[in-house]
ROSE-4610 file (N, C-alpha, C; in Angstrom, 1 decimal, always signed):
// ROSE-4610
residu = [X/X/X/X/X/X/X/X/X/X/X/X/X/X/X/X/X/X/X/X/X/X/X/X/X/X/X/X/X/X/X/X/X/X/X/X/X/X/X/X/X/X/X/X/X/X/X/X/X/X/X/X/X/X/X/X/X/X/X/X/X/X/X/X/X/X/X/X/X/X/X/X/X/X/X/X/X/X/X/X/X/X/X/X/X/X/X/X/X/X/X/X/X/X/X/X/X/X/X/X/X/X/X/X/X/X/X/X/X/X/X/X/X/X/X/X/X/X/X/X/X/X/X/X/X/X/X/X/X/X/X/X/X/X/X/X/X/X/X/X/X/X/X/X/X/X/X/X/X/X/X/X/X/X/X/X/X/X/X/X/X/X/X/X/X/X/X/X/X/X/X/X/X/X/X/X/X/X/X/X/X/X/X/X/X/X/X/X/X/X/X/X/X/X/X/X/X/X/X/X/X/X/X/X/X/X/X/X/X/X/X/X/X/X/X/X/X/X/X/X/X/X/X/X/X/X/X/X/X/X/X/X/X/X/X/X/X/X/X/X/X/X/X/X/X/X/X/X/X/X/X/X/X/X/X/X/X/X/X/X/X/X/X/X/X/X/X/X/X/X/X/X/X/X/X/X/X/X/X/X/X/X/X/X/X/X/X/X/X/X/X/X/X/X/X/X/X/X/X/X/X/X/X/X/X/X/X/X/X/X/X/X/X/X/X/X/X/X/X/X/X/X/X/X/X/X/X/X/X/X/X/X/X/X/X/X/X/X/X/X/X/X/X/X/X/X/X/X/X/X/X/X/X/X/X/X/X/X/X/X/X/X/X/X/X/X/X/X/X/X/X/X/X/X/X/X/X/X/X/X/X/X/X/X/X/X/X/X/X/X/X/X/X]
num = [1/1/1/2/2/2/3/3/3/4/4/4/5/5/5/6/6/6/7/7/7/8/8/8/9/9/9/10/10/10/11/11/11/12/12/12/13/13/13/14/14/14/15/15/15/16/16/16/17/17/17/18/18/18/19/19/19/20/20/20/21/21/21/22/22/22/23/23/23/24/24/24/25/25/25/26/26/26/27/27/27/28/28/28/29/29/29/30/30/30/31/31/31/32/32/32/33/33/33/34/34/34/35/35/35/36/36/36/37/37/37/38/38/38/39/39/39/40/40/40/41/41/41/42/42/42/43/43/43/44/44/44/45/45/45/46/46/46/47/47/47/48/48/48/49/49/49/50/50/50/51/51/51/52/52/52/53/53/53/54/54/54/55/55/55/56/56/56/57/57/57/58/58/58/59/59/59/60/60/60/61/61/61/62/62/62/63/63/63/64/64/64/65/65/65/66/66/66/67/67/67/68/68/68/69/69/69/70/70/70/71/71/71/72/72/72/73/73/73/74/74/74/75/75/75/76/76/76/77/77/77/78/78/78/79/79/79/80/80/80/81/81/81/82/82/82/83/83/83/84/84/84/85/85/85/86/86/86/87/87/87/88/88/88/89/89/89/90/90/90/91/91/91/92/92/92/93/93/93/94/94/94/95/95/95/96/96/96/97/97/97/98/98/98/99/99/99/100/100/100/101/101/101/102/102/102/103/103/103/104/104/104/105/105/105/106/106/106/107/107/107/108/108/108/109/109/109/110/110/110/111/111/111/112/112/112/113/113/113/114/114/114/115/115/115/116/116/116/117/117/117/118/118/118/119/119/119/120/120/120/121/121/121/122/122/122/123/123/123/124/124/124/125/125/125/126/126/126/127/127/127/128/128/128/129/129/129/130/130/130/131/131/131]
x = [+21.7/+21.8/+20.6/+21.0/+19.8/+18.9/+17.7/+16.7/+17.7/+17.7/+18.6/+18.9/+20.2/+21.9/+21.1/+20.2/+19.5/+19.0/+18.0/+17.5/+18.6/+19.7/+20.8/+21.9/+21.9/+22.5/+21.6/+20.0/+19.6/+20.1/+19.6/+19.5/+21.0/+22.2/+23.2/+23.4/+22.7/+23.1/+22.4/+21.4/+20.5/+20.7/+22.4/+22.8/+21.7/+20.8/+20.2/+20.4/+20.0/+20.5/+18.9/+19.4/+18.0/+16.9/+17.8/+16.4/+15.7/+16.2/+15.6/+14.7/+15.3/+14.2/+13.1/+13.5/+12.0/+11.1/+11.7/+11.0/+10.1/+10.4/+9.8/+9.0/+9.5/+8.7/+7.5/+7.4/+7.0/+7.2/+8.0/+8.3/+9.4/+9.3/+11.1/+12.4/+13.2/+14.7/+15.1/+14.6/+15.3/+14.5/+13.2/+12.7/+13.4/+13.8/+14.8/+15.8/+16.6/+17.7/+17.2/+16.1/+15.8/+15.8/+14.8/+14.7/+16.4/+17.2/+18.8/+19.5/+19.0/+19.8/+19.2/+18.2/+17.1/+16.3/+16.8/+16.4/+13.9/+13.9/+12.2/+12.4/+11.0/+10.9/+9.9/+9.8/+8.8/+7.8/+6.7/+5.5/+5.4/+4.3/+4.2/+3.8/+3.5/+2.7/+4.1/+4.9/+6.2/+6.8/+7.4/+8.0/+7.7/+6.0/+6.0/+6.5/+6.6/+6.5/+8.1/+9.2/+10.1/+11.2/+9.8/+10.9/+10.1/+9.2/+8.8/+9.7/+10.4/+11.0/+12.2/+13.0/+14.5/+14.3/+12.7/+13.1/+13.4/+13.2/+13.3/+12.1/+11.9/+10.9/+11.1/+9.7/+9.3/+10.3/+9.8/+10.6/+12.6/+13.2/+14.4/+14.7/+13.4/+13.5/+13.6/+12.9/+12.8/+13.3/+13.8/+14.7/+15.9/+16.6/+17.9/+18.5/+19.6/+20.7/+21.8/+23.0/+24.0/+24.2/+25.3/+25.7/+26.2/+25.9/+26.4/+25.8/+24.8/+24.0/+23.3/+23.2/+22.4/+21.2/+20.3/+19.0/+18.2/+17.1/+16.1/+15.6/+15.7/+15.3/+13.5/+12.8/+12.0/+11.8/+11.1/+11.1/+10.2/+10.5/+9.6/+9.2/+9.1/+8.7/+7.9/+6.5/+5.2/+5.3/+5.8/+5.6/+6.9/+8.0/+9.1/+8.8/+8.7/+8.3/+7.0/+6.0/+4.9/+5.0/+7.0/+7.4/+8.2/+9.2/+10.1/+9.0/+7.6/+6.7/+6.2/+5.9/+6.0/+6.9/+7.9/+9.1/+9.5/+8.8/+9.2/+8.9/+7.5/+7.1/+7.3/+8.0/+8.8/+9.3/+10.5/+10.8/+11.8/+13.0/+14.6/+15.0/+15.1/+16.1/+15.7/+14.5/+13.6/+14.3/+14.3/+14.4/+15.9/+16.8/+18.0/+18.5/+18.5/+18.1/+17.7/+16.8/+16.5/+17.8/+18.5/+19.4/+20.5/+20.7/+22.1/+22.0/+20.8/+20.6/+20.3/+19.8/+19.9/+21.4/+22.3/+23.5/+24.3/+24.0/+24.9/+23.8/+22.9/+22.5/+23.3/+23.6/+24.2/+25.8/+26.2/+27.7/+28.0/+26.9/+27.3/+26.5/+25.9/+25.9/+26.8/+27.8/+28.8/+29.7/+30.1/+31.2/+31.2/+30.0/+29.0/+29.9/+29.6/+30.2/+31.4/+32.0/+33.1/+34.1/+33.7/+33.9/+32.9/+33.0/+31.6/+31.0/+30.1/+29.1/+27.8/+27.9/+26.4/+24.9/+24.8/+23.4/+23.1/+22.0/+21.7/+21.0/+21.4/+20.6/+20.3/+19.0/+18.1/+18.3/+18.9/+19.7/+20.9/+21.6/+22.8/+22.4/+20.9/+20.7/+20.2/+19.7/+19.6/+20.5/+21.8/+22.4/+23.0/+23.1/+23.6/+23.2/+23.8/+23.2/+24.1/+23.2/+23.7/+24.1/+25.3/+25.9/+27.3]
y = [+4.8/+3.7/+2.8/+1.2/+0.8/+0.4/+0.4/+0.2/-0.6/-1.8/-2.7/-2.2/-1.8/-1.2/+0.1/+1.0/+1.8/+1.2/-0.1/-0.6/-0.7/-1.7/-2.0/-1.4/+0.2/+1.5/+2.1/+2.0/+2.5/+1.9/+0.8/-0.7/-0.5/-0.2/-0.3/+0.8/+2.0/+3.1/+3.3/+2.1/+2.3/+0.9/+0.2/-0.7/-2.0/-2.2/-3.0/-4.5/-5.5/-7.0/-6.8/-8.0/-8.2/-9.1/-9.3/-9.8/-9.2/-7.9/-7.1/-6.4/-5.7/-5.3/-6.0/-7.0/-7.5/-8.1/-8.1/-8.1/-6.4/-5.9/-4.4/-4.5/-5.1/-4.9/-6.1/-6.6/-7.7/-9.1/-9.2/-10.2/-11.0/-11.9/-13.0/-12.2/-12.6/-12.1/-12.4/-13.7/-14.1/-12.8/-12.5/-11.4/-10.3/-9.7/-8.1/-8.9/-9.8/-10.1/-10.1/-10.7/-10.4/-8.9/-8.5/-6.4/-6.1/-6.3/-5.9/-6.2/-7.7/-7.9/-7.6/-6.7/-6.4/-7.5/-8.4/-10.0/-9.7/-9.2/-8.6/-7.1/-6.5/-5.6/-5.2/-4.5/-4.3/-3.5/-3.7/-3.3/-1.7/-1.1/+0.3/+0.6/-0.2/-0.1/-0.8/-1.9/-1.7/-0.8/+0.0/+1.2/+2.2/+2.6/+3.7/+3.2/+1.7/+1.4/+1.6/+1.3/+1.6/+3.1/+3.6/+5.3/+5.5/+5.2/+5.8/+5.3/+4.1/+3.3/+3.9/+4.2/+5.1/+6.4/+7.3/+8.3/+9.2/+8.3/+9.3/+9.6/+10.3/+10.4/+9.1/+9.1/+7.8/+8.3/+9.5/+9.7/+9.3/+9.8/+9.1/+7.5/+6.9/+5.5/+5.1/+5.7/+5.1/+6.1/+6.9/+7.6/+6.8/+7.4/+7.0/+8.0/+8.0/+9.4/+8.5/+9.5/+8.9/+8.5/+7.3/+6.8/+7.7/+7.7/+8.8/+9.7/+10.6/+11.8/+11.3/+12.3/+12.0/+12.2/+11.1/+11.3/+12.3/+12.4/+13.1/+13.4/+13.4/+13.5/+14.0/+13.3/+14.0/+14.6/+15.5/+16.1/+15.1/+14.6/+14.0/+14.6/+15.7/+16.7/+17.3/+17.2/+17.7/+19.0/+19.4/+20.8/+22.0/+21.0/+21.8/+22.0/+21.0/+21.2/+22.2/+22.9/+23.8/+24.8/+25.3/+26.1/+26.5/+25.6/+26.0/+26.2/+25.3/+26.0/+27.6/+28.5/+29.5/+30.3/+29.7/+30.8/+31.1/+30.1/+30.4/+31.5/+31.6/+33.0/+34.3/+34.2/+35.8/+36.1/+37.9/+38.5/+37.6/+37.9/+37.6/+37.4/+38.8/+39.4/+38.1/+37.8/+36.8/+35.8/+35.1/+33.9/+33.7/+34.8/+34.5/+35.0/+35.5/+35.5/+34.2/+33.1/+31.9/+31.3/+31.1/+30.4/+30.3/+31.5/+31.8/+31.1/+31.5/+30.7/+29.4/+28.5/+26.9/+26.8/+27.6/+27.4/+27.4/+28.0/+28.5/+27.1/+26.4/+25.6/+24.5/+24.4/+22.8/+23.0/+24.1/+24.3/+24.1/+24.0/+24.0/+22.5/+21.9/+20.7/+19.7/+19.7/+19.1/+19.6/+20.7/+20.8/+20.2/+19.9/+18.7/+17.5/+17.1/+16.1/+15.4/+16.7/+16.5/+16.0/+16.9/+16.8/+15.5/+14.8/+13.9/+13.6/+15.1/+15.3/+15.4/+13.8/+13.7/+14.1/+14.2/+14.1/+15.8/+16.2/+18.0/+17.6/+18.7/+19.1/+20.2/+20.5/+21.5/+22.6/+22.8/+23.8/+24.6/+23.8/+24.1/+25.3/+25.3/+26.0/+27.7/+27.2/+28.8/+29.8/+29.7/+30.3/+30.9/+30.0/+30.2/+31.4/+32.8/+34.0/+34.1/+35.2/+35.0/+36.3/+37.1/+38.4/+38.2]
z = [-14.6/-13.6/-13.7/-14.2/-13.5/-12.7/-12.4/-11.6/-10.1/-10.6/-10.0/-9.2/-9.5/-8.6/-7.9/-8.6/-7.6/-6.2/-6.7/-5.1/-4.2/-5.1/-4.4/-3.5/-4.1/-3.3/-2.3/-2.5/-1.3/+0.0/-0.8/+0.4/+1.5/+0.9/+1.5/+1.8/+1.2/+2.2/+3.6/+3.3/+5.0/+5.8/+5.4/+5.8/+6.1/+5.2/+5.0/+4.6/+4.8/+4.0/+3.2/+2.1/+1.1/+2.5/+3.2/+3.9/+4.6/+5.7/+6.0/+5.1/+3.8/+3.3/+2.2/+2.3/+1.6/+3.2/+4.5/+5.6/+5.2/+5.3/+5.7/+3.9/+3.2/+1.7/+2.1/+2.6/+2.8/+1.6/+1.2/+0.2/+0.6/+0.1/+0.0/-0.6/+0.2/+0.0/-1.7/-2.1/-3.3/-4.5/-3.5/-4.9/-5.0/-3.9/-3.7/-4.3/-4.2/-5.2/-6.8/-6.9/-8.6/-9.0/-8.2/-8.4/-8.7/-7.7/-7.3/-8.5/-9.3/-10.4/-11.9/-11.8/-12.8/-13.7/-13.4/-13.4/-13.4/-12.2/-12.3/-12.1/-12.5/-12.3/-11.5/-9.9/-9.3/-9.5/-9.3/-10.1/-9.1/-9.9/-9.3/-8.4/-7.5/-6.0/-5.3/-5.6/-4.4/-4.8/-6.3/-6.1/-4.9/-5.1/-4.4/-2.5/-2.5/-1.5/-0.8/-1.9/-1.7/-1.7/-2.2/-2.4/-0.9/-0.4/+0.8/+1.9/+1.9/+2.6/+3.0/+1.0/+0.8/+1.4/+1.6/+1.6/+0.3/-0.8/-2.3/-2.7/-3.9/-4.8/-6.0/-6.2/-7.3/-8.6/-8.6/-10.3/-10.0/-8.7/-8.2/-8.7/-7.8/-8.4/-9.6/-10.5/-11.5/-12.7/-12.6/-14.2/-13.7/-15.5/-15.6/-15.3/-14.2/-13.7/-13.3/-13.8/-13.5/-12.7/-12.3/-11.0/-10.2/-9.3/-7.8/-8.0/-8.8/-8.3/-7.3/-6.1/-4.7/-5.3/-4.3/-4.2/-3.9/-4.6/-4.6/-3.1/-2.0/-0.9/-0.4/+0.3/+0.9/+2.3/+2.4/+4.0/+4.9/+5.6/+6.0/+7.1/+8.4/+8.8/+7.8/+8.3/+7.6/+8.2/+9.4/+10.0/+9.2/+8.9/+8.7/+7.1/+6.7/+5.4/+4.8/+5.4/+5.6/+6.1/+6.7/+7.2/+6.1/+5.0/+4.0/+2.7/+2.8/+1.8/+1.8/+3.3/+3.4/+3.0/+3.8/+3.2/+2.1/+0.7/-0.6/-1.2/-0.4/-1.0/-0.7/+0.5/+1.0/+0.2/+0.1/-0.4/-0.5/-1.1/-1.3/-0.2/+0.5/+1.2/+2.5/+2.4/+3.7/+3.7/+2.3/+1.6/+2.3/+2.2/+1.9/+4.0/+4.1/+5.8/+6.6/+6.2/+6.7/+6.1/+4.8/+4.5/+5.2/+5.5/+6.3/+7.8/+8.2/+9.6/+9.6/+8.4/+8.1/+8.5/+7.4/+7.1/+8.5/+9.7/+10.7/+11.6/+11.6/+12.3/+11.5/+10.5/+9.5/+10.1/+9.9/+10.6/+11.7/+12.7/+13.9/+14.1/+13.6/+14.0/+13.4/+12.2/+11.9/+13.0/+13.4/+14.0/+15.4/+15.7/+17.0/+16.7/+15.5/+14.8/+14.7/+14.2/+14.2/+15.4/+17.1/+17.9/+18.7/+18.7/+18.7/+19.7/+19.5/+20.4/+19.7/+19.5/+18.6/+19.1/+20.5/+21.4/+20.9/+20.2/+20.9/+22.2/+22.8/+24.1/+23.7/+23.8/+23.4/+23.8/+25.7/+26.0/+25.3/+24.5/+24.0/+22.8/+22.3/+21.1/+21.4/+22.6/+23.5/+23.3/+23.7/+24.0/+22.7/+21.4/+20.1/+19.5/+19.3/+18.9/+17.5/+16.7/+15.3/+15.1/+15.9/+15.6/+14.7]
């Protein structure tokens, strides 16, 4: 995929106009349209400025991967992310014990979802036991 259609898929997955984000890039709209149509290419200091924007990693931005593999994602929770850096280095059985309870917190906040009861109330997670 290139560069281009990359900016151009972030941009719309964070329902952005080119004018918004060359507001937040600080630049003119007509330039995110050049980037968008590979027309320019943005130099390595707006990349980093736009994977931090998207929420991707630089190398996301910039390799060639096919159209539609998801993004590279970052944690952006410094705390949470210093908590899944710990955890790497437990045993298995640890490793795999946290997954299941990610898993039963991700299931139960779609099913939030689904029912659409988007708000958590912090109370509601009390009560949630993992038997």
């Amino acid at each position: 995929m290139a560069l281009g259609d990359r900016i151009r898929d972030l941009r719309t997955e964070k329902s952005w106009t080119q004018v918004e984000l060359g507001q937040k890039l600080h630049v003119h709209q007509k330039q995110v349209s050049t980037y968008e149509r590979n027309v320019a290419r943005p130099s390595t200091e707006m990349l980093v400025q736009m994977a931090e924007l998207f929420g991707v990693t630089l190398e996301y931005m910039v390799q060639d991967t096919p159209a539609g593999e998801a993004p590279k994602r970052r944690i952006q929770d410094r705390e949470l992310l210093r908590r899944f850096e710990t955890l790497d280095s437990f045993p298995d059985a640890y490793r795999q014990f946290a997954k299941e309870i990610l898993d039963l917190l991700i299931l139960r906040r779609r099913f939030r979802e689904l029912s659409s009861l988007d708000e958590v109330n912090e109370a509601d997670l009390v009560p949630m036991t993992l038997g």
